[in-house]
MDTraj code that builds the backbone (N, CA, C; nanometers):
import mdtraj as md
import numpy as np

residues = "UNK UNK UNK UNK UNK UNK UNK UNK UNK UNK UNK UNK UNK UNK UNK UNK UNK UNK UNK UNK UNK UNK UNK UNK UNK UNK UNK UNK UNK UNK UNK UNK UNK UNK UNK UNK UNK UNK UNK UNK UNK UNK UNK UNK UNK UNK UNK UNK UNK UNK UNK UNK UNK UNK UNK UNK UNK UNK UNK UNK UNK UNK UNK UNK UNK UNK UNK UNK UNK UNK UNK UNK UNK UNK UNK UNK UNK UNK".split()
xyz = np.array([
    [-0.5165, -8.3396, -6.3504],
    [-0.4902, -8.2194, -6.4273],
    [-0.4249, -8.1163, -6.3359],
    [-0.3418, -8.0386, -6.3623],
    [-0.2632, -7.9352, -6.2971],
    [-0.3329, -7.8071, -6.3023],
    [-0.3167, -7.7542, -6.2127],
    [-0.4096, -7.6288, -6.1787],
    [-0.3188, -7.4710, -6.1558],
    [-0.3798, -7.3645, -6.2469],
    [-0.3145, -7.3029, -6.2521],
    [-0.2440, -7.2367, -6.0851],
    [-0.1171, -7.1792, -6.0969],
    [-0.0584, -7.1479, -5.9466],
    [-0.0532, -7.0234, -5.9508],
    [-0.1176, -6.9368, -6.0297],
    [-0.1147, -6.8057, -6.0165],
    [-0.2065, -6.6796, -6.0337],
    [-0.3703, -6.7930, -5.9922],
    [-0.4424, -6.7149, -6.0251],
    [-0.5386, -6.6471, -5.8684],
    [-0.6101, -6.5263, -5.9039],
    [-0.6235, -6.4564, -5.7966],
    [-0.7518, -6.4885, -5.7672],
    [-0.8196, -6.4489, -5.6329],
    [-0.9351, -6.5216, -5.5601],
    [-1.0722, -6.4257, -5.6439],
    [-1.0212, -6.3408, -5.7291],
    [-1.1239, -6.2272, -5.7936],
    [-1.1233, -6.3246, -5.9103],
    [-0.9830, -6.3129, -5.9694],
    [-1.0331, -6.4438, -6.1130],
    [-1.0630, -6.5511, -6.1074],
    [-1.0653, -6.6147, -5.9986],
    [-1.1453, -6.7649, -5.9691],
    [-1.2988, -6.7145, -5.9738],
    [-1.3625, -6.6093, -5.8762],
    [-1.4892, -6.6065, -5.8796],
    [-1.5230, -6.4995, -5.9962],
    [-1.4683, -6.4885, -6.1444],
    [-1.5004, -6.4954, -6.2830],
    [-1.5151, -6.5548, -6.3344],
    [-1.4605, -6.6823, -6.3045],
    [-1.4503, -6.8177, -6.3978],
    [-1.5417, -6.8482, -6.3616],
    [-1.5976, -6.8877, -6.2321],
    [-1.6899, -6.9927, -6.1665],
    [-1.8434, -6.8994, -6.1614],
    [-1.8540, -6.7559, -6.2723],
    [-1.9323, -6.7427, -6.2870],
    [-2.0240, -6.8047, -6.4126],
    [-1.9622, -6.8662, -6.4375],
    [-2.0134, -7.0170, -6.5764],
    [-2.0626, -7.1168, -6.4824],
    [-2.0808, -7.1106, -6.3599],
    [-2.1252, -7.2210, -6.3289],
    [-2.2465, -7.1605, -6.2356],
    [-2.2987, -7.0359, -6.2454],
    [-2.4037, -6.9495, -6.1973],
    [-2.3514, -6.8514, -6.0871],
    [-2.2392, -6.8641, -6.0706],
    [-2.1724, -6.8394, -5.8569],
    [-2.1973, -6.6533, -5.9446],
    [-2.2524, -6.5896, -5.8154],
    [-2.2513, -6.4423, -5.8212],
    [-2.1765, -6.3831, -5.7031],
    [-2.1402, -6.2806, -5.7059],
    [-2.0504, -6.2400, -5.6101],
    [-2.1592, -6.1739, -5.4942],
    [-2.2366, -6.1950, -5.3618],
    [-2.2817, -6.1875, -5.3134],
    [-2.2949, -6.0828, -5.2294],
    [-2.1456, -6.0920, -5.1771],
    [-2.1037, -5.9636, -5.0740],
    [-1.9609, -5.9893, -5.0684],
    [-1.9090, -5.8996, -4.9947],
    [-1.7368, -5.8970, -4.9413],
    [-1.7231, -5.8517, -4.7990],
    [-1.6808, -5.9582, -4.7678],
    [-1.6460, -5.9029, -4.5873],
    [-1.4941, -5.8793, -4.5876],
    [-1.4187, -5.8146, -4.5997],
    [-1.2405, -5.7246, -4.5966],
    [-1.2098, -5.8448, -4.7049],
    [-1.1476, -5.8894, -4.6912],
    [-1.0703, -5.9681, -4.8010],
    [-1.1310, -6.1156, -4.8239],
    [-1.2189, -6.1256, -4.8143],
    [-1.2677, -6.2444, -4.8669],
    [-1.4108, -6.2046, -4.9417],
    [-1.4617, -6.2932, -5.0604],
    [-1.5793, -6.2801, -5.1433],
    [-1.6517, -6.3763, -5.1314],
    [-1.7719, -6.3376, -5.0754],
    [-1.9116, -6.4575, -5.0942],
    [-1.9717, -6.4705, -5.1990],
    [-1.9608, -6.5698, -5.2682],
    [-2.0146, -6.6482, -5.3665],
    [-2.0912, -6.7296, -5.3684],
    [-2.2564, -6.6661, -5.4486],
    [-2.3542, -6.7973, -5.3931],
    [-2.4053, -6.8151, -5.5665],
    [-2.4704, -6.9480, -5.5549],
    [-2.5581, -6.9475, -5.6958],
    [-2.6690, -7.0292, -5.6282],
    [-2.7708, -7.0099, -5.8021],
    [-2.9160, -6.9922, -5.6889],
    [-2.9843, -7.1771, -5.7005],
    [-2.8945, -7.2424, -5.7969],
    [-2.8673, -7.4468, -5.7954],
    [-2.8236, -7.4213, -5.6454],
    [-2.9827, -7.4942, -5.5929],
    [-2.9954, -7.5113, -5.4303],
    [-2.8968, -7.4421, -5.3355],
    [-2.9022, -7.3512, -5.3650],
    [-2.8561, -7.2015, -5.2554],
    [-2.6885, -7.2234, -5.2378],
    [-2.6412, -7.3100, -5.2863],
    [-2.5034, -7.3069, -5.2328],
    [-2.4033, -7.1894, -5.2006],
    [-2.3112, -7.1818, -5.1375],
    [-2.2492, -7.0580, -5.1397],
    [-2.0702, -7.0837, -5.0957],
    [-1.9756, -7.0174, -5.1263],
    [-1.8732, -7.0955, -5.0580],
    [-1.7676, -6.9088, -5.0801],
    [-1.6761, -6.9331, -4.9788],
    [-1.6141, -6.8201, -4.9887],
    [-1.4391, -6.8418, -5.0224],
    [-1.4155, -6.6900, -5.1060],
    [-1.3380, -6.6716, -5.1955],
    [-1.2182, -6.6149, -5.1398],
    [-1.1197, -6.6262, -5.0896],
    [-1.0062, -6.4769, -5.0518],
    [-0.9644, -6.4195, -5.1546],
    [-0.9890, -6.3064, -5.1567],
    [-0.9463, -6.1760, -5.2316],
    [-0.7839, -6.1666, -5.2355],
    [-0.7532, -6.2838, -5.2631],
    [-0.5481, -6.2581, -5.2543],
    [-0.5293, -6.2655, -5.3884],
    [-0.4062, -6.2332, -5.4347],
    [-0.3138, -6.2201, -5.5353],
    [-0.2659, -6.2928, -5.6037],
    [-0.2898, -6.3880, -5.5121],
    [-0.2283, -6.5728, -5.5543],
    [-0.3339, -6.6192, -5.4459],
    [-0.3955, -6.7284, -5.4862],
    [-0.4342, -6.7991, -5.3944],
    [-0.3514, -6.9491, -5.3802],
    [-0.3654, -7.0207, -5.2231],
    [-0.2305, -7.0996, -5.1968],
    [-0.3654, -7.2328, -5.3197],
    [-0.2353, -7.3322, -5.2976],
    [-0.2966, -7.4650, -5.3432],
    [-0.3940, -7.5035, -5.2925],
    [-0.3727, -7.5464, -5.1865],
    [-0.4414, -7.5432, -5.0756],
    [-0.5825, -7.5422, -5.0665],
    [-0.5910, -7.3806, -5.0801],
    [-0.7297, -7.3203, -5.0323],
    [-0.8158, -7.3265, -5.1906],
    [-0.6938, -7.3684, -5.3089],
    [-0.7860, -7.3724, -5.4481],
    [-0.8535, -7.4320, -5.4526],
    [-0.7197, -7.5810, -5.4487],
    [-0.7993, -7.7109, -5.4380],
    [-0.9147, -7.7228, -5.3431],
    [-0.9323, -7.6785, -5.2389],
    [-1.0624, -7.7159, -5.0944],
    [-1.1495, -7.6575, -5.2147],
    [-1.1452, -7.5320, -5.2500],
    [-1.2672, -7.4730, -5.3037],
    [-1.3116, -7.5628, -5.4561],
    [-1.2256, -7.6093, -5.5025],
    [-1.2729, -7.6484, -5.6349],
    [-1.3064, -7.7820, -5.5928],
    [-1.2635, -7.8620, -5.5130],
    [-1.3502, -7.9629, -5.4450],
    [-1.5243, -7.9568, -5.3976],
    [-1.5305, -7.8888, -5.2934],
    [-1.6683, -7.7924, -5.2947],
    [-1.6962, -7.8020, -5.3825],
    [-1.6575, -7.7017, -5.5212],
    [-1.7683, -7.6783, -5.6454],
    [-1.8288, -7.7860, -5.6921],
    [-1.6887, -7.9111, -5.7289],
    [-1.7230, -8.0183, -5.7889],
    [-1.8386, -8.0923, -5.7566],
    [-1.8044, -8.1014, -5.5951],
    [-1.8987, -8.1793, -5.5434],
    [-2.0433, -8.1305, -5.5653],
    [-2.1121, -7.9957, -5.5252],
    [-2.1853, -7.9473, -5.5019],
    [-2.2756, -7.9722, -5.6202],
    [-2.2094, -7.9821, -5.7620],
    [-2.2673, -7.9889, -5.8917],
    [-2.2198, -8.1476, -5.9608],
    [-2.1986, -8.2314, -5.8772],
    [-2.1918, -8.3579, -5.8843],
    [-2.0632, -8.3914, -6.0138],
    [-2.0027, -8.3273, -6.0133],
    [-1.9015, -8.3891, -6.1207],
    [-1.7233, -8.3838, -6.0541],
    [-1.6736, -8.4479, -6.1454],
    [-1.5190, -8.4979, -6.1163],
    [-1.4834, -8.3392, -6.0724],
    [-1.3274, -8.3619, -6.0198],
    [-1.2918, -8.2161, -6.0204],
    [-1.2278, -8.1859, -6.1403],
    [-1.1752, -8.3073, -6.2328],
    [-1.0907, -8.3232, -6.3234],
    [-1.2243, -8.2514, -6.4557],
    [-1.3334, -8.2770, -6.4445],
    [-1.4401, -8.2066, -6.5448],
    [-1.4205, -8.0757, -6.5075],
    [-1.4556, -8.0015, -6.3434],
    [-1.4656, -7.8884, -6.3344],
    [-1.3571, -7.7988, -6.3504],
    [-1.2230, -7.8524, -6.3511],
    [-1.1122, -7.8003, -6.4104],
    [-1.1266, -7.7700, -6.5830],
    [-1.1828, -7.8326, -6.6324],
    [-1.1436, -7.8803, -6.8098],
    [-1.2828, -7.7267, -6.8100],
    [-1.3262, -7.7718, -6.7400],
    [-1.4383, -7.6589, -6.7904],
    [-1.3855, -7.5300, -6.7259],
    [-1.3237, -7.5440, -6.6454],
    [-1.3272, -7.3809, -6.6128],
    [-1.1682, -7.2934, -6.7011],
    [-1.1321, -7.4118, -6.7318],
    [-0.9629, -7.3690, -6.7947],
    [-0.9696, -7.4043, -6.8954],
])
top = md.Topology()
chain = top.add_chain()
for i, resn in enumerate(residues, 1):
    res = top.add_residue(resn, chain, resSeq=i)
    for name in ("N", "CA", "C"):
        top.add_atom(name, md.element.get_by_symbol(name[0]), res)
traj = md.Trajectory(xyz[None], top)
């Protein structure tokens, strides 16, 4: 599934608040995101665009963390 290329590291950690993630703290441009399904936590950059890159790593993480495809955690978050 194709992933959107233009969304920002603030509207990722909106979306992925359906999956419990709360915004924790902010150290300058990046957002800590933890939920309280066995403490996980993973961090967000506060950019404008976030690269492919750093989406995909993070939506990997999520997937994993909550045991499903990334191709589910996409369908669900989009």
């Amino acid at each position: 599934m194709k992933l959107p290329c233009d969304l920002s590291g603030l509207e990722l950690a909106d979306k992925l608040a359906t999956f419990g993630y709360e915004i924790t703290r902010q150290n300058g441009s990046h957002i800590r995101l933890t939920t309280q399904e066995n403490g996980e936590h993973i961090t967000v950059p506060q950019h404008d665009s976030l690269k492919v890159g750093t989406f995909s790593a993070i939506l990997n993480d999520v997937a994993k963390h909550f045991l499903i495809s990334r191709d589910e955690l996409i369908r669900q978050l989009f």
